[in-house]
C-alpha positions as CSV (number, residue, x, y, z in Angstrom):
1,X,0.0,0.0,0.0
2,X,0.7,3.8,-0.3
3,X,3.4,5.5,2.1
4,X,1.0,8.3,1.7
5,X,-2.5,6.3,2.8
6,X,-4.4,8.3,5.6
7,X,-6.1,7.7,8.5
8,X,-9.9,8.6,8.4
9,X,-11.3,11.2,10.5
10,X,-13.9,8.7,11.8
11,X,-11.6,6.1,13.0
12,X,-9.7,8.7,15.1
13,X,-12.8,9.7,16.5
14,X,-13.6,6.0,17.7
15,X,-10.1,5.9,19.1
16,X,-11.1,9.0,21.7
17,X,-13.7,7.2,23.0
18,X,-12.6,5.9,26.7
19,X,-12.2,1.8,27.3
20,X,-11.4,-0.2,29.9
21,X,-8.1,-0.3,28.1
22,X,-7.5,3.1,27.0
23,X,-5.8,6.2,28.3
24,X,-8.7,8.2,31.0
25,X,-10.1,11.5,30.8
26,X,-9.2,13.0,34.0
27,X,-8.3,16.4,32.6
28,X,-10.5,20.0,32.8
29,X,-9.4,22.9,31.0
30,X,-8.0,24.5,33.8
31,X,-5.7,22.1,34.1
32,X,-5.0,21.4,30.5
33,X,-3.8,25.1,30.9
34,X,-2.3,24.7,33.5
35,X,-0.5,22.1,32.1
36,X,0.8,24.2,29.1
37,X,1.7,26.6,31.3
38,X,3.9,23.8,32.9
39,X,5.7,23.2,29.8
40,X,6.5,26.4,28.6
41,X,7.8,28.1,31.7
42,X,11.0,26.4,32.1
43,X,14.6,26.5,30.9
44,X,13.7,28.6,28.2
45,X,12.9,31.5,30.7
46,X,15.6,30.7,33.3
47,X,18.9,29.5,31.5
48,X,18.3,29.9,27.6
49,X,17.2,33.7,27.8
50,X,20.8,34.4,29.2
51,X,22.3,32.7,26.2
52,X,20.3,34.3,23.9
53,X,20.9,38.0,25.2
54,X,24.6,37.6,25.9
55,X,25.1,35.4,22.4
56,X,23.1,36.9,20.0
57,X,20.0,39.9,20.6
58,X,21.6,41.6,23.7
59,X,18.7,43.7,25.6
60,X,16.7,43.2,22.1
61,X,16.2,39.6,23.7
62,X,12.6,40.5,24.6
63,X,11.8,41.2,20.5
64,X,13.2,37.6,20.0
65,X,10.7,36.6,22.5
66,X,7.9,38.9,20.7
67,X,9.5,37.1,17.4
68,X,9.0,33.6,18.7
69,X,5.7,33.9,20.5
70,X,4.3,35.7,16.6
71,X,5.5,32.2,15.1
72,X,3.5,30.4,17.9
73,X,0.7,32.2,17.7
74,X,0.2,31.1,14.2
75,X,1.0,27.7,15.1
76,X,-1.0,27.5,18.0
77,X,-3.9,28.4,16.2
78,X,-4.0,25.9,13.8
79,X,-2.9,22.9,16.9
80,X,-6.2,24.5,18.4
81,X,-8.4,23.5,15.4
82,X,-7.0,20.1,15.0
83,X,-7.0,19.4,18.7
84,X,-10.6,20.0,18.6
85,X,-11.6,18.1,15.6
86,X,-9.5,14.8,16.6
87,X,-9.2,14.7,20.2
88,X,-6.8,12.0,20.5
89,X,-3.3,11.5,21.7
90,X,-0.7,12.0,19.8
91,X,-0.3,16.0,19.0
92,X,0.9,16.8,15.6
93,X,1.5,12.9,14.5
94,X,-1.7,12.2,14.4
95,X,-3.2,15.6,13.2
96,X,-0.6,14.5,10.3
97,X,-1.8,11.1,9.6
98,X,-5.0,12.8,9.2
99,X,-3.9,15.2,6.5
100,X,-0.8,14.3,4.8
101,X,-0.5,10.5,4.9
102,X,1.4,8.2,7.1
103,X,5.0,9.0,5.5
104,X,4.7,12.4,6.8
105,X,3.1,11.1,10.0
106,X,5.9,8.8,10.9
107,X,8.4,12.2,9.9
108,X,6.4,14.1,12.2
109,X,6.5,11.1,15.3
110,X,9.8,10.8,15.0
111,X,10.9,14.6,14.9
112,X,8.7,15.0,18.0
113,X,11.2,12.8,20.2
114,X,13.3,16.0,19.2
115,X,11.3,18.0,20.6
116,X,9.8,16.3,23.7
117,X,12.5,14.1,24.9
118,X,14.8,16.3,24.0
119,X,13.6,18.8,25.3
120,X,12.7,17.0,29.2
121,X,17.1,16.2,28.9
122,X,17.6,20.3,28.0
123,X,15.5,21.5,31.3
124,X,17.3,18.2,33.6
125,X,20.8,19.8,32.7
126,X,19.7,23.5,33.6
127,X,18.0,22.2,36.7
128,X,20.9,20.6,37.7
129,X,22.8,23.6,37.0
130,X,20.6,25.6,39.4
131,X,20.8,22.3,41.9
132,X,24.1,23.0,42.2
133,X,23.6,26.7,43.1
134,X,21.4,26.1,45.7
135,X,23.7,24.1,47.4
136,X,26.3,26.4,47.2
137,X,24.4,28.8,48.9
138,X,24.5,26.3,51.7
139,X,28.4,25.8,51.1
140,X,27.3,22.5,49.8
141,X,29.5,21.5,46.8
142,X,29.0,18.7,44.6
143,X,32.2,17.0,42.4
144,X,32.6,18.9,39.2
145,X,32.8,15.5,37.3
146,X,29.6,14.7,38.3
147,X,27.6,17.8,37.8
148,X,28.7,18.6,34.2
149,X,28.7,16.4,31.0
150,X,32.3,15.5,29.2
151,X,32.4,18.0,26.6
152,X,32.1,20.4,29.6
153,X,34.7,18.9,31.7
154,X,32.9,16.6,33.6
155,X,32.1,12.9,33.6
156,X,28.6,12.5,33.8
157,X,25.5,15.2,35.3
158,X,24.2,12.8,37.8
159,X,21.7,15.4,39.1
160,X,19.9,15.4,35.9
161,X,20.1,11.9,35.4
162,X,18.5,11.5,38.8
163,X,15.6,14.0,38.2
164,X,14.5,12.2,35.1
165,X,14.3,8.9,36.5
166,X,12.6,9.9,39.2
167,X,9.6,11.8,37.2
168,X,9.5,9.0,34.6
169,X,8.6,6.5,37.7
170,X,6.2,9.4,38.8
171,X,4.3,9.6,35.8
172,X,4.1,5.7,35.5
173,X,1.8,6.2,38.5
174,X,-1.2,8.2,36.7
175,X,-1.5,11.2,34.6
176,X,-4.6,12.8,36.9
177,X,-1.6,12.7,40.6
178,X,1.0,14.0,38.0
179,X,-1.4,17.1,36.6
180,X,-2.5,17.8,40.2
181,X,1.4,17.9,41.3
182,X,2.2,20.1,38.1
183,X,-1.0,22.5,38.9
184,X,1.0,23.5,42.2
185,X,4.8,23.8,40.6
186,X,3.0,25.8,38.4
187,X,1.3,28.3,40.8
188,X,4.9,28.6,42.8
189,X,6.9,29.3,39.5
190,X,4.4,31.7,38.0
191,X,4.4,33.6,41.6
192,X,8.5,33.5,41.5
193,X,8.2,35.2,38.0
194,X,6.1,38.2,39.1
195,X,7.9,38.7,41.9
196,X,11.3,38.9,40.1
197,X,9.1,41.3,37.7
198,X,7.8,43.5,40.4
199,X,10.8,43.5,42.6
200,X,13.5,43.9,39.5
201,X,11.5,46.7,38.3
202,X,13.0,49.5,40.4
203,X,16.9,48.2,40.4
204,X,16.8,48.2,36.6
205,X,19.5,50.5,35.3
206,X,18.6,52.4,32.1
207,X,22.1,52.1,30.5
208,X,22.1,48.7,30.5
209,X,19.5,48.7,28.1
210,X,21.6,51.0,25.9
211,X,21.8,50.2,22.9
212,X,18.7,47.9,23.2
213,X,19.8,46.4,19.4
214,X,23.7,46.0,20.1
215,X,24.8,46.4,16.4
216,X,26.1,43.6,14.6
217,X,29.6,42.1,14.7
218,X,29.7,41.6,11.1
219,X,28.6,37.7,11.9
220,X,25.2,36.6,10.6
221,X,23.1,36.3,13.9
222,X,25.4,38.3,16.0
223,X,23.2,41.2,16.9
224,X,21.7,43.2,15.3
225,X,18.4,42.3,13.4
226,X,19.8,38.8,12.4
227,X,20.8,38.1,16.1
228,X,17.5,39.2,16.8
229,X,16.0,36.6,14.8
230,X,18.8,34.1,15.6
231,X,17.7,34.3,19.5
232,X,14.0,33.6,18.6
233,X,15.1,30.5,16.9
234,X,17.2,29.5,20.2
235,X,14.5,30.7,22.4
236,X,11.7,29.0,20.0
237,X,12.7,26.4,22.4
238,X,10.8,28.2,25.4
239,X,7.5,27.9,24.0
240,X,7.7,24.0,23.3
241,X,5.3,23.4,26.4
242,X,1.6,24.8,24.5
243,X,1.6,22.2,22.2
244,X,2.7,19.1,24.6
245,X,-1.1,20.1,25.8
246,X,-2.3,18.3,22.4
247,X,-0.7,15.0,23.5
248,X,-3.0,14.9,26.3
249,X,-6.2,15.1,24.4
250,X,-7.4,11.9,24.8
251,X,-6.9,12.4,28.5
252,X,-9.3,15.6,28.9
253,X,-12.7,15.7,30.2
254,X,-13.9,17.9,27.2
255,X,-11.3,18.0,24.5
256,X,-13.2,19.9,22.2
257,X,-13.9,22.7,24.2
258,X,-10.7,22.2,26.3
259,X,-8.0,22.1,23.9
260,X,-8.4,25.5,22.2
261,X,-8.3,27.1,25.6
262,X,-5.4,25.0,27.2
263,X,-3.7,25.6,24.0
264,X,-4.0,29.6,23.5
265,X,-4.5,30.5,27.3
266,X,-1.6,29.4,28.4
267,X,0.7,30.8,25.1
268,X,-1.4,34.0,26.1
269,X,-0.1,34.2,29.9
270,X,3.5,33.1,29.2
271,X,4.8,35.3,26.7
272,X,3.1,38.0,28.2
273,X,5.2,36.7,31.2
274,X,8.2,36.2,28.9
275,X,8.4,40.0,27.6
276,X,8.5,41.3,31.1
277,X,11.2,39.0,32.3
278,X,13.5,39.6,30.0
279,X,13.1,43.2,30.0
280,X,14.0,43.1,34.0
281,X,16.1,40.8,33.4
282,X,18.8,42.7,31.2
283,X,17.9,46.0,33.0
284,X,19.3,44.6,36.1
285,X,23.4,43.9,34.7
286,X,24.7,44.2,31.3
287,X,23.8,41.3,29.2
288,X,27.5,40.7,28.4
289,X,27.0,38.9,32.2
290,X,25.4,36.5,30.8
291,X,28.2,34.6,28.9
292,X,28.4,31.1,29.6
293,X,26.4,31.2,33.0
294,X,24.0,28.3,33.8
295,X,22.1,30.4,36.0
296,X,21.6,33.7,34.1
297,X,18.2,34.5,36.3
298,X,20.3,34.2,40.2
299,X,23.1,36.2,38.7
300,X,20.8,39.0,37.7
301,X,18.8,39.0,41.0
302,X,21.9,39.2,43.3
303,X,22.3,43.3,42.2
304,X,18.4,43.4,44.1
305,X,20.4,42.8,47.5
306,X,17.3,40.5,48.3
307,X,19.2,37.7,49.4
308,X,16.4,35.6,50.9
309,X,14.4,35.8,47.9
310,X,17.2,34.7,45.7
311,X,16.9,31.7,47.6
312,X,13.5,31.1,47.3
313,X,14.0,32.0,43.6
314,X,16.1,29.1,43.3
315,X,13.9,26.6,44.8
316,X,10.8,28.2,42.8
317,X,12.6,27.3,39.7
318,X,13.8,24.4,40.3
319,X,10.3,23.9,41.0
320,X,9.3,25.0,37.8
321,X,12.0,23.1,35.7
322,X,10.1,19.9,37.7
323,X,7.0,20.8,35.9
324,X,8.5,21.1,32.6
325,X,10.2,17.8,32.4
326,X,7.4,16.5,34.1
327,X,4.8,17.4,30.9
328,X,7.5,16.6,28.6
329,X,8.0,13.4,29.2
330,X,4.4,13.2,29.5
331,X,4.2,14.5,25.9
332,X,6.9,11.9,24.3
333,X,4.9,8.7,26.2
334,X,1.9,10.2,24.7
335,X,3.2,10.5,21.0
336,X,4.8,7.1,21.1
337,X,1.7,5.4,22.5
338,X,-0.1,6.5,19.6
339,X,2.3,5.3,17.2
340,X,2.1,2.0,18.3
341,X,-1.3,2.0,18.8
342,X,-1.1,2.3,14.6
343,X,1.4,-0.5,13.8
344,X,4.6,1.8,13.5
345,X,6.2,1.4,16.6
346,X,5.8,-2.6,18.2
347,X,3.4,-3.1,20.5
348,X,6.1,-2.5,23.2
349,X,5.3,1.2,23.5
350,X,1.5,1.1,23.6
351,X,1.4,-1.5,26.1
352,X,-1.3,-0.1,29.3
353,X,-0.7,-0.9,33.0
354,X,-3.4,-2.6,34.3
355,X,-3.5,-0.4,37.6
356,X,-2.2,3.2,36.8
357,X,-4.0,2.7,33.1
358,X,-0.9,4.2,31.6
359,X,1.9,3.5,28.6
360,X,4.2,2.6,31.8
361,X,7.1,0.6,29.5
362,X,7.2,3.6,27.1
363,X,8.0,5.5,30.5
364,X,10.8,3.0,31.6
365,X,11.9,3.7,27.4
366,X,12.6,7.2,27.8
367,X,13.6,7.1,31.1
368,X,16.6,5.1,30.0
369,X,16.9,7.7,26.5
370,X,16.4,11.0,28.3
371,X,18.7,10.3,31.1
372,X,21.8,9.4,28.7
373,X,21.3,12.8,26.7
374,X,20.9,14.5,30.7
375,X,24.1,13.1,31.3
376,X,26.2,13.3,28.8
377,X,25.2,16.3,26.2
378,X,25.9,19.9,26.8
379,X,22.6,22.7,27.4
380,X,23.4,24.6,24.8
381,X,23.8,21.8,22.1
382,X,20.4,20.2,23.1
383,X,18.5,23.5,22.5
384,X,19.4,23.9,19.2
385,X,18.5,20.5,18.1
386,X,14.9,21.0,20.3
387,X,14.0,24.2,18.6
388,X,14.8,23.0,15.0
389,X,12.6,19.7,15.6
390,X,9.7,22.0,16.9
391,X,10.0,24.3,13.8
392,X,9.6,21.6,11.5
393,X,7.0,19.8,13.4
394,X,4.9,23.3,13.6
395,X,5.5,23.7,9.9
396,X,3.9,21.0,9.1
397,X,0.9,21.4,11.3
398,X,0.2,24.5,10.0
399,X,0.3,23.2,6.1
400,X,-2.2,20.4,7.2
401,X,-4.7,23.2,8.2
402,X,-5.0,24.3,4.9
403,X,-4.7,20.3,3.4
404,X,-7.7,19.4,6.1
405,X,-9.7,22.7,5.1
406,X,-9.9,21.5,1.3
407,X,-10.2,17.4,1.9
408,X,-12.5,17.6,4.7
409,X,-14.5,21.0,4.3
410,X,-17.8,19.8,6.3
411,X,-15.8,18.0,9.2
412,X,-17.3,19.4,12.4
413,X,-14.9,21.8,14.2
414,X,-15.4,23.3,17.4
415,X,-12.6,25.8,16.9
416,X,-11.5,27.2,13.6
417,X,-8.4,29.1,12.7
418,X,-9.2,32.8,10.9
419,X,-8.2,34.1,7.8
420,X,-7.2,30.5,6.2
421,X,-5.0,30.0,4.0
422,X,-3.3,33.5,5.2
423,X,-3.0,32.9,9.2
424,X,-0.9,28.8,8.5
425,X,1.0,30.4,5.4
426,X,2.3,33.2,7.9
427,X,2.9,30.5,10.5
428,X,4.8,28.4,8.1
429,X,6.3,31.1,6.7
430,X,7.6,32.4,9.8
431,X,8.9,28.7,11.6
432,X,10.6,28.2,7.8
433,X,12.5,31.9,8.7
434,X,13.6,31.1,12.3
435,X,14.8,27.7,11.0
436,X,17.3,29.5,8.4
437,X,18.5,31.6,11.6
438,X,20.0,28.3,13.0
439,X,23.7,26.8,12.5
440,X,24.2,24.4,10.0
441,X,24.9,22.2,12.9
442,X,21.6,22.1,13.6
443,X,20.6,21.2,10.1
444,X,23.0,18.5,9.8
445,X,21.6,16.9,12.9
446,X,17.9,16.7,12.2
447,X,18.6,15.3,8.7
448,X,20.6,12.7,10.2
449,X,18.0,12.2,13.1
450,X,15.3,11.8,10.0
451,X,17.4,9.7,7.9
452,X,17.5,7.6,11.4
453,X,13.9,7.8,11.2
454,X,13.1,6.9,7.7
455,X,15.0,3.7,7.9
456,X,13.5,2.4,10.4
457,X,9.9,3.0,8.7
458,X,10.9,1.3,6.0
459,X,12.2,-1.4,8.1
460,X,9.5,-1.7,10.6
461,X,6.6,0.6,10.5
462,X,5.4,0.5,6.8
463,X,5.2,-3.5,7.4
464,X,3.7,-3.6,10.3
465,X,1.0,-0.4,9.9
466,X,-2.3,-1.2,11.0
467,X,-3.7,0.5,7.6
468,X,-1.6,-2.1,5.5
């Protein structure tokens, strides 16, 4: 059969309804939000903001954020109208399979372990970072070799090994205890945030924002408007959480009504979140501070003279980092559950615990996968090769928007996106543009991570499809 065969809108639909051995739907919308806002408020506000601004936009940081959160919002509305017309696990893979056959589908699967499990080993090497500066604090010191990965100097970051294995064996337990623990990591982290905001405010220096676009070095993505554009791509990485809300559709108590909300709301509250941060942020010390510090957010806070509450920031995001891995490991189980569940993965990664009623040996999987790449890769590398994956994948949502809109016209659809074809050509347009702002580095590494990918479709998955 076809590589390109697709999977009909009706048969998804009779996949969402809930079995005695399917995921449950123990979600609401307030948590499907909060649960976004989980995701995105992580390492991408904390550590990578630091890298951006000292690397690449300087105080112009907060237009890469404004840059990034433009490409999302395009995105986002087109994962909202998908996520309400097939409310099943699975995010953008199966939104694919709907749209643009399984070939793409499988592309799409595989680039999302990019994304989400990559993504869970980028926050477990920044929270060991600020691990490491909480215990200093307490003139507790840990071994270098064992806090930092080789090409850093070290041996192995046990500390981010540790947290990964530990949430993985969490969410084994049941997606409704892990969503109630996320909804109060959340409601610390997002009160840490306003009260760096608020108490930042007034020891914000006015030179340091001078000049707020550092002009460029004469390097492509070195300040100036390319570095502007080069940090959204880097920082494209902070906004990975709103879509790991699609993965848990099948898990939500209204998905039709609930997506589109958890989806937008919480893109809504973080970047407005985002913009102010950053802006304190770089106000507070010139972003030149920023160079090759893991804890760009506790170096900035220290000018305050708030000592107490630089502890407390500390925990708060370490906190917060806890909820980010937490959902995106959540995400990756989801995505690989539903790939099974269609034939391309074996039956392995689908397989349901009779108790918890979750994919508990895909958990055990990427506890094994994400703790290697915690251990052993450098921050800096794994964001790049996140943000590239999540580019592609949103590129490709937004394309099967307008691909949906023309095969299925009459589908029923709670939410619809405005203005197509315009609003996912712009979206596509835009993730295609902060893509070309990344090194070839990155480039090289996602077409070797698909060629990966494509064999073993053509070895596996196209056999053992349940379409074929």
């Amino acid at each position: 059969m076809s590589i390109w065969r697709v999977k009909k809108l009706d048969s998804l639909i009779q996949e969402s309804i809930e079995t005695e051995n399917s995921l449950k739907r123990t979600l609401s919308a307030g948590a499907l939000v909060a649960l976004g806002v989980g995701a995105i408020i992580g390492a991408g506000l904390f550590s990578l903001t630091g890298i951006a601004a000292a690397e690449h936009a300087g105080p112009a940081v907060t237009l890469s954020f404004v840059l990034a959160a433009l490409a999302c919002a395009f995105a986002g509305l087109c994962y909202a109208e998908f996520a309400s017309m097939i409310p099943v696990a699975g995010s953008a893979y199966t939104y694919s399979y709907a749209t643009m056959g399984e070939f793409i589908a499988w592309i799409i699967g595989w680039d999302l372990v990019l994304e989400y499990a990559l993504a869970a080993a980028t926050v477990s090497v920044s929270w060991s970072a600020y691990l490491n500066e909480l215990l200093n604090s307490f003139n507790i010191h840990l071994p270098f070799e064992f806090i930092n990965s080789p090409s850093d100097g070290g041996y192995v970051n046990l500390p981010a090994i540790l947290i990964v294995c530990l949430l993985s064996l969490f969410l084994l337990r049941g997606t409704k205890e892990s969503a109630i623990v996320n909804n109060i990591l959340v409601v610390i982290k997002v009160a840490v945030v306003i009260l760096f905001i608020v108490l930042g405010w007034k020891f914000m220096t006015p030179a340091n924002h001078e000049p707020f676009i550092p002009a460029n070095t004469g390097v492509r993505g070195e300040f100036g408007w390319s570095g502007i554009a080069a940090g959204a791509a880097l920082l494209f990485f902070a906004f990975v959480g709103f879509d790991a809300v699609s993965t848990a559709a099948q898990e939500a108590k209204n998905p039709q009504k609930g997506m589109p909300i958890g989806i937008l709301g919480s893109l809504v509250v973080c970047t407005l979140l985002y913009v102010l941060f950053s802006y304190v942020m770089t106000g507070l010390v010139p972003f030149t501070t920023f160079k090759d510090d893991a804890s760009p957010a506790i170096t900035a806070f220290r000018v305050t003279g708030y000592s107490w509450i630089q502890t407390m920031l500390n925990i708060a995001i370490l906190a917060g980092y806890t909820s980010v891995i937490l959902v995106m490991l959540l995400g990756q189980s989801r995505v690989f559950y539903s790939m099974s569940n269609d034939g391309l993965l074996p039956k392995f990664f689908s397989d349901i615990h009779p108790k918890f009623k979750t994919p508990w040996k895909t958990n055990i999987f990427f506890l094994i996968f994400v703790s290697l790449f915690a251990g052993f890769v450098p921050i800096k590398e794994l964001g790049h090769m996140v943000s590239i994956g999540t580019l592609f994948a949103f590129t490709l949502v937004c394309i099967g928007i307008i691909i949906m809109r023309k095969r299925l016209p009459d589908a029923t659809r709670k939410f619809k996106v405005p203005f197509v074809p315009l609003i996912p050509i712009l979206g596509a347009l835009v993730c295609v543009f902060l893509m070309s702002s990344l090194d070839i580095q990155s480039w090289l590494r996602l077409a070797i991570w698909l060629a990966l990918g494509i064999i073993i479709y053509f070895m596996y998955g196209k056999k053992h499809s349940k379409l074929n």
